[in-house]
C-alpha positions as CSV (number, residue, x, y, z in Angstrom):
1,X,0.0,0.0,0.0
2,X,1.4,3.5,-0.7
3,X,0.0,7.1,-0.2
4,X,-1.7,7.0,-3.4
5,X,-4.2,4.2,-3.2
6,X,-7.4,3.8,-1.5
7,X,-9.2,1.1,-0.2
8,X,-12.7,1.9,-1.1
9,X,-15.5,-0.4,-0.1
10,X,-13.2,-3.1,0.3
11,X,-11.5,-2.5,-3.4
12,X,-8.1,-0.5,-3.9
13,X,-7.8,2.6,-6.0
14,X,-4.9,3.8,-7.5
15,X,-5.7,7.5,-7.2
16,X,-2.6,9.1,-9.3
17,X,-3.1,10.2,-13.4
18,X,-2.3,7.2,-16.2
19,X,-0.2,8.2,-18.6
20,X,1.8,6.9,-20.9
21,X,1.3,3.4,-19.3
22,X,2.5,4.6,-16.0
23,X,1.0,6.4,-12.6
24,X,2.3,9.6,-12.4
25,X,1.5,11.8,-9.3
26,X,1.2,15.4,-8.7
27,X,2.8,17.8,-6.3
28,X,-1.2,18.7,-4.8
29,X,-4.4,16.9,-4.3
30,X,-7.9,17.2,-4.0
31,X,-10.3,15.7,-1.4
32,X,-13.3,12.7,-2.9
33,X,-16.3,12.7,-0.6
34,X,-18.7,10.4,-0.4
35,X,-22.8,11.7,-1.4
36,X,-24.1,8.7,0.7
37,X,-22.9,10.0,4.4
38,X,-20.2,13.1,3.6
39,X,-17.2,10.4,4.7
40,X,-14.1,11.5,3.3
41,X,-12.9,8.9,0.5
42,X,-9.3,10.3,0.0
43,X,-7.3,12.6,-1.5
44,X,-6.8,12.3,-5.9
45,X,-4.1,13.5,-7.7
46,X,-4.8,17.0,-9.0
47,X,-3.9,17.6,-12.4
48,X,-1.9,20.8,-13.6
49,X,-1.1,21.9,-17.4
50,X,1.9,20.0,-16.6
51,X,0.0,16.5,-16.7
52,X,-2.6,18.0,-18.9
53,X,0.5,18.0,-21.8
54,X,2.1,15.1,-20.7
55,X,-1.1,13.1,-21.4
56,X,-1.4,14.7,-24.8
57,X,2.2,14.0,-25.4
58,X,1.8,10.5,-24.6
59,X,-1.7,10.1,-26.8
60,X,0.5,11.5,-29.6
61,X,3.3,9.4,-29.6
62,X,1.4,6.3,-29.3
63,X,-0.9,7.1,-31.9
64,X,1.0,6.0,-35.2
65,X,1.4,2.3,-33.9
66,X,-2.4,2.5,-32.3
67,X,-3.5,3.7,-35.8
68,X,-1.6,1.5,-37.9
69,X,-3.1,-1.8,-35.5
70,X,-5.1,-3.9,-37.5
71,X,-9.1,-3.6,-37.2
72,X,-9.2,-7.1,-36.0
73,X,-6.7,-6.2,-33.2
74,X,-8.4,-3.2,-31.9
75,X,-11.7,-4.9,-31.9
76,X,-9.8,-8.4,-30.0
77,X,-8.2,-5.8,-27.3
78,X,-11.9,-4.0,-27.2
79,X,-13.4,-6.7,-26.3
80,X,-11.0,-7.9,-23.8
81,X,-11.3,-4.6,-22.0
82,X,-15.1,-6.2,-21.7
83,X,-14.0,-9.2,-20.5
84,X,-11.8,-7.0,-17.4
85,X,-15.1,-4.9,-16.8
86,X,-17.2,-8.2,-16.5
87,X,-14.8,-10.0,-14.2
88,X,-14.1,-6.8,-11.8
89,X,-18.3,-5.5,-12.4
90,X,-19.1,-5.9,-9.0
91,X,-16.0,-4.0,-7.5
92,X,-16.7,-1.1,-10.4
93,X,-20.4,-1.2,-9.2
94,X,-19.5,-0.7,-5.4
95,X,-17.1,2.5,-6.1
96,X,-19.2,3.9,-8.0
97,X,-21.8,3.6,-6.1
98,X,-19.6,4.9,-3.3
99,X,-18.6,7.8,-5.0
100,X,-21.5,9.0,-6.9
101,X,-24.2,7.9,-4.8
102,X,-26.3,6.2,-7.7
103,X,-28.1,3.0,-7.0
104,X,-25.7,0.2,-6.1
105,X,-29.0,-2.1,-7.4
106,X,-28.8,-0.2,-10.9
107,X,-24.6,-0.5,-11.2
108,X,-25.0,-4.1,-10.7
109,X,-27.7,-5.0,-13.0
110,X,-28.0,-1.8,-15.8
111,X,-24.9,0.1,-15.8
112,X,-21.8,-1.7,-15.8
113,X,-23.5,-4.3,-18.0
114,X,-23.7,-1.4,-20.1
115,X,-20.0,0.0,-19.8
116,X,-19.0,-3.7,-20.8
117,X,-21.6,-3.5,-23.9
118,X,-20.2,-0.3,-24.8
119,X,-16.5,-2.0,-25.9
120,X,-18.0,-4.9,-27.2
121,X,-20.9,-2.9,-29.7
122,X,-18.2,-0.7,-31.0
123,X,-15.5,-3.3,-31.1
124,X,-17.8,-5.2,-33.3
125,X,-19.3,-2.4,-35.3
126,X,-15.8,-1.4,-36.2
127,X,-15.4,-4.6,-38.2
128,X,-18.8,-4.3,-39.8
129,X,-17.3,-0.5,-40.8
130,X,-17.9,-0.4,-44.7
131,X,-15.6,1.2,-47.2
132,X,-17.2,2.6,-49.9
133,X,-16.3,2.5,-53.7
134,X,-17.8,4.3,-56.4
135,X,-17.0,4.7,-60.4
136,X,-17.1,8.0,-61.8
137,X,-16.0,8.5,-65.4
138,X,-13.8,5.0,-65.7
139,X,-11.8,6.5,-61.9
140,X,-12.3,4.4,-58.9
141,X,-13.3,6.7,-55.9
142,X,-12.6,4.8,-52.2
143,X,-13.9,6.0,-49.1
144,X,-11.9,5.3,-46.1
145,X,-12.2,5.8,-42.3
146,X,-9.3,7.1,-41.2
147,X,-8.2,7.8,-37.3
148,X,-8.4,11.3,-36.3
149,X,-5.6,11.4,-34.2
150,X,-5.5,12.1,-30.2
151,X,-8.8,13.0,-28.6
152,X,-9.8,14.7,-25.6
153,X,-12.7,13.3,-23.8
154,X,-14.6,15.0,-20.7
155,X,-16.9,13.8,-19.1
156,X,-19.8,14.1,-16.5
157,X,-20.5,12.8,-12.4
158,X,-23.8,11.8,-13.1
159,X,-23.3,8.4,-14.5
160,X,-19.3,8.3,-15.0
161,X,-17.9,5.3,-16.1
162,X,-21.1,4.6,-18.7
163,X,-21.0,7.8,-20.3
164,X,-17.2,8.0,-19.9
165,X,-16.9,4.5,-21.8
166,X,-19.9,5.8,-24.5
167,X,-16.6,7.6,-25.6
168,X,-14.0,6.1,-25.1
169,X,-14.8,2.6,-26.8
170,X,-15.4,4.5,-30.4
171,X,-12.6,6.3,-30.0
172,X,-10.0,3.4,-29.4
173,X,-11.6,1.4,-32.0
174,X,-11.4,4.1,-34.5
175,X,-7.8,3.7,-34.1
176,X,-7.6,6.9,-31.9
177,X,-5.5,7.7,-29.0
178,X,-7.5,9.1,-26.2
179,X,-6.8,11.7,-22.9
180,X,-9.6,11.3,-20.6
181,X,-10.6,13.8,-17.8
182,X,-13.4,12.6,-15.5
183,X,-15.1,14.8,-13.5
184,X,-13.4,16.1,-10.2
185,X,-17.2,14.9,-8.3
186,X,-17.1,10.9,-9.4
187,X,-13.3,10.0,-10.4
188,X,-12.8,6.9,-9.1
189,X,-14.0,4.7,-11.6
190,X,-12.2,6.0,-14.2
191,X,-8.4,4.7,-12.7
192,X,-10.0,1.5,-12.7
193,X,-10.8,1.2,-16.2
194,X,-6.8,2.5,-17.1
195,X,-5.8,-0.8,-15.2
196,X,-8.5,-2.8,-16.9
197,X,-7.2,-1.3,-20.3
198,X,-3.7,-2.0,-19.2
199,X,-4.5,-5.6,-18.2
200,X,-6.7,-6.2,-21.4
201,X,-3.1,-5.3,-23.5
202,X,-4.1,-1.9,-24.6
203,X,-0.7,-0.3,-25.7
204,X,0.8,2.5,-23.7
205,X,-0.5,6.2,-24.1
206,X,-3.5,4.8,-26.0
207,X,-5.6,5.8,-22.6
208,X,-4.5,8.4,-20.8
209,X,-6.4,9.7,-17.7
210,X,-6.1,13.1,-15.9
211,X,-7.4,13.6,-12.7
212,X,-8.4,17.1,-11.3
213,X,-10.3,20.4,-12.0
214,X,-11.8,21.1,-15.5
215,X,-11.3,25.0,-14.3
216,X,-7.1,24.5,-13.8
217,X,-6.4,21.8,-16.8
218,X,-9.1,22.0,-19.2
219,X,-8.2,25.1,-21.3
220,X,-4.6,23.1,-21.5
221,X,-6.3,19.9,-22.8
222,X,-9.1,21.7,-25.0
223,X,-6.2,24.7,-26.9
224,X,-3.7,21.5,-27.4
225,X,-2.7,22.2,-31.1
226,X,-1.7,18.6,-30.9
227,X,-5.1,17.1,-29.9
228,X,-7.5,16.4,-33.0
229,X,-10.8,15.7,-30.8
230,X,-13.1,16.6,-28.2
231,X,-15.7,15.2,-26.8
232,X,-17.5,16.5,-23.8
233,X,-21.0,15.8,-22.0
234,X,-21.7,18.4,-19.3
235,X,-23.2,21.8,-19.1
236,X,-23.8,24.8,-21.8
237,X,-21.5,27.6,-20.1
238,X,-18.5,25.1,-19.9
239,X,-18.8,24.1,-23.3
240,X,-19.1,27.5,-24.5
241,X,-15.8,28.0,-22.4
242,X,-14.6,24.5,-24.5
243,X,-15.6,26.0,-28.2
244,X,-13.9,28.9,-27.2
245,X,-10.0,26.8,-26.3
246,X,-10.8,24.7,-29.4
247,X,-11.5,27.3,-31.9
248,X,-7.8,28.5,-32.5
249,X,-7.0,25.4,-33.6
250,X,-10.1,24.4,-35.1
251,X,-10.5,21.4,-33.4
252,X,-14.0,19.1,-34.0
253,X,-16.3,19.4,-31.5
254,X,-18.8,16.6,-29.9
255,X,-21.0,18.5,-27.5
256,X,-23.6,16.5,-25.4
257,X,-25.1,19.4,-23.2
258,X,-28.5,19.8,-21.0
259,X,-32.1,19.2,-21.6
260,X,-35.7,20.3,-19.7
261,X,-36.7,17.8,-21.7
262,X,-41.1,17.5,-21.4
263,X,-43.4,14.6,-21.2
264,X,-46.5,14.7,-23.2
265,X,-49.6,12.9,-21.3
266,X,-52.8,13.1,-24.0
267,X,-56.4,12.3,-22.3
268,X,-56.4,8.8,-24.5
269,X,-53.2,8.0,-22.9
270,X,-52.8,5.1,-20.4
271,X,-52.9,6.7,-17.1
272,X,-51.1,4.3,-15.3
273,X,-48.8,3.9,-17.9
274,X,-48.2,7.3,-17.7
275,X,-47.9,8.1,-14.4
276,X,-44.7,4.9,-14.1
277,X,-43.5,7.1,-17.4
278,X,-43.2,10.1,-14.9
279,X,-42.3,8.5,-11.6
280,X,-39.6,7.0,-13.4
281,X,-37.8,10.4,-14.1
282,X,-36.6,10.5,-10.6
283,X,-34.1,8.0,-11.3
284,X,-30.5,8.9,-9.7
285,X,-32.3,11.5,-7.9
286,X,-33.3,13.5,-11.2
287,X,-29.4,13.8,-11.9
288,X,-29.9,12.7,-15.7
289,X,-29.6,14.8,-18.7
290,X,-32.7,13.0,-20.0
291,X,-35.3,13.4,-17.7
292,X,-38.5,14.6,-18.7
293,X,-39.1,16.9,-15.8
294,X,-42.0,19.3,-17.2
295,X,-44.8,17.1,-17.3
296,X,-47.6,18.8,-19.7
297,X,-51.1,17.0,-18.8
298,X,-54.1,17.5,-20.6
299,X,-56.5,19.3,-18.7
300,X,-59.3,16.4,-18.7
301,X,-57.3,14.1,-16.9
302,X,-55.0,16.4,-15.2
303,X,-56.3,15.8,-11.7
304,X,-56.9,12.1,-12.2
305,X,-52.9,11.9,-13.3
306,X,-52.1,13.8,-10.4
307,X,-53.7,12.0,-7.8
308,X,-52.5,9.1,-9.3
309,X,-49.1,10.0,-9.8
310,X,-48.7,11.5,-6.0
311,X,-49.7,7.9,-4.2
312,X,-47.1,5.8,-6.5
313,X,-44.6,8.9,-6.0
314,X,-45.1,8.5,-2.2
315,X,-44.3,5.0,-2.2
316,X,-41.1,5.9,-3.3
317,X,-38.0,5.1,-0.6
318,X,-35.1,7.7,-0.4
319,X,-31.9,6.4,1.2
320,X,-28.9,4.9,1.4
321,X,-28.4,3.9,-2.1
322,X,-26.6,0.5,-1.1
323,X,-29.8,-0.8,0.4
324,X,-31.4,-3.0,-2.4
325,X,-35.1,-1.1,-1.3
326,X,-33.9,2.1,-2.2
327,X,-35.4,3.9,-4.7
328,X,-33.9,7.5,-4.6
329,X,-30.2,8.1,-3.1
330,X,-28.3,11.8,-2.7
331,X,-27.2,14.6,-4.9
332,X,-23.9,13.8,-6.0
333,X,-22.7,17.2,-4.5
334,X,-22.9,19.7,-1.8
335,X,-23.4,22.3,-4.3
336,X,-25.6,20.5,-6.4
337,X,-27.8,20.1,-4.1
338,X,-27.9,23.7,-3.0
339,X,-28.7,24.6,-6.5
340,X,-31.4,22.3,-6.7
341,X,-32.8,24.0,-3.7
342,X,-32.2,27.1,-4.7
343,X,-34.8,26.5,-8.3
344,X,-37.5,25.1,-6.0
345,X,-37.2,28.3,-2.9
346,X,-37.4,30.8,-5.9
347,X,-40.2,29.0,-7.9
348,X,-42.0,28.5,-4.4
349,X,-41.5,32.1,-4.1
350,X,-43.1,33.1,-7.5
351,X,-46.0,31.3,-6.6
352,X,-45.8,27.2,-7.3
353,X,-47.2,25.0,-5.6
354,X,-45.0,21.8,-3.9
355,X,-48.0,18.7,-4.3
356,X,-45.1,17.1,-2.9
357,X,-41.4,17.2,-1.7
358,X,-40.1,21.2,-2.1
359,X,-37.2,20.9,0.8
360,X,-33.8,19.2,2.0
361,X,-33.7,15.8,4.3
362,X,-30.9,15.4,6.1
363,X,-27.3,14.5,4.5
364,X,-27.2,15.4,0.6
365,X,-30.9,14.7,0.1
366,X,-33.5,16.4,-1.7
367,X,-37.1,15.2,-1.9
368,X,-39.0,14.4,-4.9
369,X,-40.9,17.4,-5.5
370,X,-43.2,18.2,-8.1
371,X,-44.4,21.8,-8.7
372,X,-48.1,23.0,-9.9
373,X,-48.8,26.5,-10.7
374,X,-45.5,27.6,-12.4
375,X,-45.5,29.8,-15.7
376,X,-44.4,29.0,-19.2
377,X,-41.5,32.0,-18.8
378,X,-40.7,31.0,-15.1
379,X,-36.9,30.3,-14.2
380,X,-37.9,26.8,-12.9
381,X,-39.7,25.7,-16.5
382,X,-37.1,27.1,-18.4
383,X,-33.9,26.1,-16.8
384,X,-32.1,22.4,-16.4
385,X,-32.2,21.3,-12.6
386,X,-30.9,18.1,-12.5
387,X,-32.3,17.1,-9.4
388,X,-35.6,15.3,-8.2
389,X,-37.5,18.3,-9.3
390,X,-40.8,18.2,-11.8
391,X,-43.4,20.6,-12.8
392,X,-46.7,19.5,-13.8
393,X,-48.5,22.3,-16.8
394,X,-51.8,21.6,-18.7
395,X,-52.8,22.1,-21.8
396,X,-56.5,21.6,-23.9
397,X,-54.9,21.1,-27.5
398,X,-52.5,19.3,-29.5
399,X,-51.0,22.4,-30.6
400,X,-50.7,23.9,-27.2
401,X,-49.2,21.0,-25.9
402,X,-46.7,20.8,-28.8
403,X,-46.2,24.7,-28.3
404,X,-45.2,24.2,-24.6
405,X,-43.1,21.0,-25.2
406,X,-41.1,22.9,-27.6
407,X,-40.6,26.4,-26.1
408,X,-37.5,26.0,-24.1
409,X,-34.2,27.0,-25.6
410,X,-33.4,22.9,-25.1
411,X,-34.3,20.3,-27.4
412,X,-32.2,17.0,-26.3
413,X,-35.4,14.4,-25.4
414,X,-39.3,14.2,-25.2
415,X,-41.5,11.6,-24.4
416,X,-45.5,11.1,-25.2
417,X,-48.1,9.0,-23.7
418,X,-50.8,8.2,-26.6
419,X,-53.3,5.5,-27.5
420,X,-53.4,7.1,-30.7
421,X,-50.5,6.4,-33.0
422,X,-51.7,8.8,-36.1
423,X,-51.2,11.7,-33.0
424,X,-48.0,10.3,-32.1
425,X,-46.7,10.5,-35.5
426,X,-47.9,14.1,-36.2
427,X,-46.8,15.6,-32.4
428,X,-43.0,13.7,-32.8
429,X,-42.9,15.6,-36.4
430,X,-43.2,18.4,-34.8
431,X,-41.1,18.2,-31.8
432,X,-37.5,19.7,-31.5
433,X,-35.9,16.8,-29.9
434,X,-32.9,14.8,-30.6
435,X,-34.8,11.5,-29.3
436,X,-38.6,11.1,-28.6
437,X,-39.7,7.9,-27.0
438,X,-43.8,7.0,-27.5
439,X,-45.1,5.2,-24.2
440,X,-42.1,4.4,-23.3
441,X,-38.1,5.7,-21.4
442,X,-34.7,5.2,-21.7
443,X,-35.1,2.4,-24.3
444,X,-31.7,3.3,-26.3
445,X,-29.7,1.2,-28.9
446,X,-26.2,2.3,-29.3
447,X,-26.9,1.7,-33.0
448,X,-29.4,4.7,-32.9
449,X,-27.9,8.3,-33.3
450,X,-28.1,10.4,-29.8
451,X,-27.9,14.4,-29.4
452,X,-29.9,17.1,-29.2
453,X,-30.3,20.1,-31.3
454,X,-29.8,23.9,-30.0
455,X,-28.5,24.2,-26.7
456,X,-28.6,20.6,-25.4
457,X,-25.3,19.7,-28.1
458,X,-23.3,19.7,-31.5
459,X,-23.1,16.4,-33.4
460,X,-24.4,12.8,-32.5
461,X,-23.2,9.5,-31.1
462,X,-23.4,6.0,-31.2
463,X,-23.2,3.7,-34.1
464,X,-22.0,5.3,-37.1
465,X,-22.2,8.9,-36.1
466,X,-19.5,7.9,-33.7
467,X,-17.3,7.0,-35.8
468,X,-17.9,9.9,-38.7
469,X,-16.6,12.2,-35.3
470,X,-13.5,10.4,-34.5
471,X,-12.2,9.3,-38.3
472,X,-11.5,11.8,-40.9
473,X,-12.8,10.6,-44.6
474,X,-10.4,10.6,-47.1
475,X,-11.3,10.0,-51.0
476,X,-9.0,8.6,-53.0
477,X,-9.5,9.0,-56.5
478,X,-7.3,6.3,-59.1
479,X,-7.4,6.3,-62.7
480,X,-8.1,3.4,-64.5
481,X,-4.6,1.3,-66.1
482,X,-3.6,3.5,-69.3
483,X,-5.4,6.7,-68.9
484,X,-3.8,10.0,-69.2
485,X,-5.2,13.7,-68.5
486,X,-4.8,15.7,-71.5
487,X,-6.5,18.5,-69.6
């Protein structure tokens, strides 16, 4: 045991950066705290420009030979990586847990089954990648995929290592080399996979991960002139403060930023269908980018959906999210939960209504709330809270509701509730939404693009959008045997 690993739940964490196939430490530290009781965790390495370039440097110089490495090879290391996360998913499930405060119950059985998927879907899709050949004029044109080159990837607390991975895996098996900053909130996770990478034979300086503040290493990450990607999931002032670093260099940009994303109950809807649809947006205490938080109701069944929604809401068990019975756990955060108070004092104080929840519990916990009575313009309509925080609006028409659903300067997600599938095709037509799920939530393929369009994000993921943002396309254009350009 040395100064730089912890034993967290019973599972040791190397908390220095990985780069360049090696853990490098820094002079300072910052202090990981735990959501569930506000134990101390231990102190992580905190990054400076200084490891910020050396992880660049390291991405760069392993590129050539990452790049060059046959298709088949990536995808055989890819799916090794799996095979690490499998064997070690319930040690990955219990840090996480730990150190984020999501449901130990959904690490165990959704999420790190899903960070293993994630290597294996892109691993395989990679092989399944199509060049493409076309004749024009007697000249063969060929399409190729090719790496980008090293890419920066940051990424958010609310469900690390999954959304972490959801980048990562297409940019290894694109040939890329990749520097990976997790947020400062949830880090742990993210050493684990550099030693699962490490064991699975991934080359040296193919991963790289920096530990620390996006506010102290970030701009050096983002203005590298030597990194060719970036790919960040978080909020819309940060990643104007990203576009900003990138845009002397003109580096590509993935942004997957917020939502206030509706759900759409019509009077022909199945109401208890409906109300699980809602309900269900509580999930990791409200903390996903996703969530349908502004429930629009029509007015005919509006109390009816109410009623019903606050018994099953009620039921709900907030707690310590290692117990198996818990539905809700904590804010990640101190401050995030003091912002999330903050939207539901002022909207109280502007004249909603909280049917239910609208204050703290002890520890980092926030009740589920939902608010009545708020306006179309209000702050807590408008703006992403990313908390356990929902406001209930009616409307009488299919064009009101679609006016509402659309009238936020989001568009990432929306969801409807419908018997009538005619309706659901015209309102989803309408809708400015990256995704829009009909009587249903969450259901996502990675084959299936996913972004949103004005402020929730730039550019789309998963399957083949993935890879069109970490390859560059090159056409190469070959005459046919004998043929000469006379001009």
């Amino acid at each position: 045991m040395t100064d730089h690993t912890l034993t967290v739940a019973g599972v040791s964490v190397d908390t220095r950066h990985w780069i360049g196939g090696e853990r490098v430490a820094s002079g300072e530290t910052f202090t990981d705290v735990s959501p569930i009781d506000g134990s101390v965790i231990g102190e992580i390495s905190r990054g400076t420009a200084t490891e910020a370039a050396a992880a660049v440097a390291a991405a760069k110089a392993a590129f050539p030979a990452w790049a060059a490495t046959p298709r088949a090879e990536r995808a055989r290391i890819l799916h090794a990586v799996a095979d690490g996360v499998e064997k070690r998913l319930e040690e990955l499930a219990v840090v996480e847990t730990t150190d984020n405060g999501a449901l130990l119950r959904s690490h165990r059985r959704g999420v790190m089954p899903r960070v293993a998927h994630n290597f294996r879907f892109f691993a395989d899709w990679l092989l399944k990648l199509d060049h493409e050949d076309f004749e024009t004029r007697g000249h063969t044109n060929h399409v190729s995929w090719d790496p980008a080159g090293p890419s920066v990837l940051i990424t958010p607390w609310n469900a690390p290592l999954m959304l972490a991975t959801w980048k990562v895996a297409p940019a290894l098996a694109a040939g890329n080399t990749v520097v990976l900053k997790p947020a400062e909130w949830s880090p742990l996770t993210a050493s684990l996979l550099a030693d699962i990478a490490a064991e699975a034979g991934l080359p040296a300086g193919v991963l790289n991960v920096v530990q620390g503040y996006g506010s102290e290493i970030g701009d050096a990450l983002t203005s590298h002139p030597d990194v060719r990607r970036i790919s960040f999931t978080g909020s819309v002032p940060t990643a104007r403060r990203i576009a900003a670093s990138a845009a002397a260099n003109l580096t590509p940009l993935s942004l997957e930023l917020g939502g206030k994303s509706p759900l759409l109950v019509f009077a022909d809807a199945d109401l208890d269908l409906a109300v699980d649809l809602a309900v269900e947006q509580y999930d990791n205490a409200g903390q996903v980018c996703l969530a349908a938080t502004r429930l629009l109701v029509e007015e005919s069944v509006a109390e009816e959906f109410t009623r019903r929604f606050v018994d099953k809401a009620s039921t709900l068990k907030q707690g310590d999210p290692r117990d198996e019975a818990t539905d809700i756990g904590p804010t990640v955060h101190p401050r995030q939960l003091e912002k999330i108070d903050g939207f539901v004092r002022r909207a109280v104080a502007a004249g909603a209504r909280a049917v239910i929840g609208g204050r703290r519990k002890d520890g980092q916990y926030y009740a589920p709330t939902l608010l009545t009575e708020v306006a179309q313009d209000s702050e807590i309509v408008q703006e992403e809270v990313f908390g356990p925080v929902l406001t209930l609006q009616t409307f009488t028409t299919e064009d009101e509701a679609v006016r509402l659903a659309n009238d936020t300067r989001f568009g990432l997600a929306a969801t409807l509730a419908t018997g009538d599938h005619e309706r659901a095709a015209r309102v989803t037509a309408r809708l400015v939404a990256g995704t829009v799920w009909v009587n249903c939530f969450f259901v996502r393929d990675l084959q299936a693009p996913f972004g949103g369009s004005r402020h929730s994000g730039v550019g789309r993921e998963g399957g083949t959008w993935s890879f069109d943002f970490y390859c560059d396309l090159k056409n190469t254009v070959t005459a046919p045997k004998g043929w000469k350009d006379h001009g």
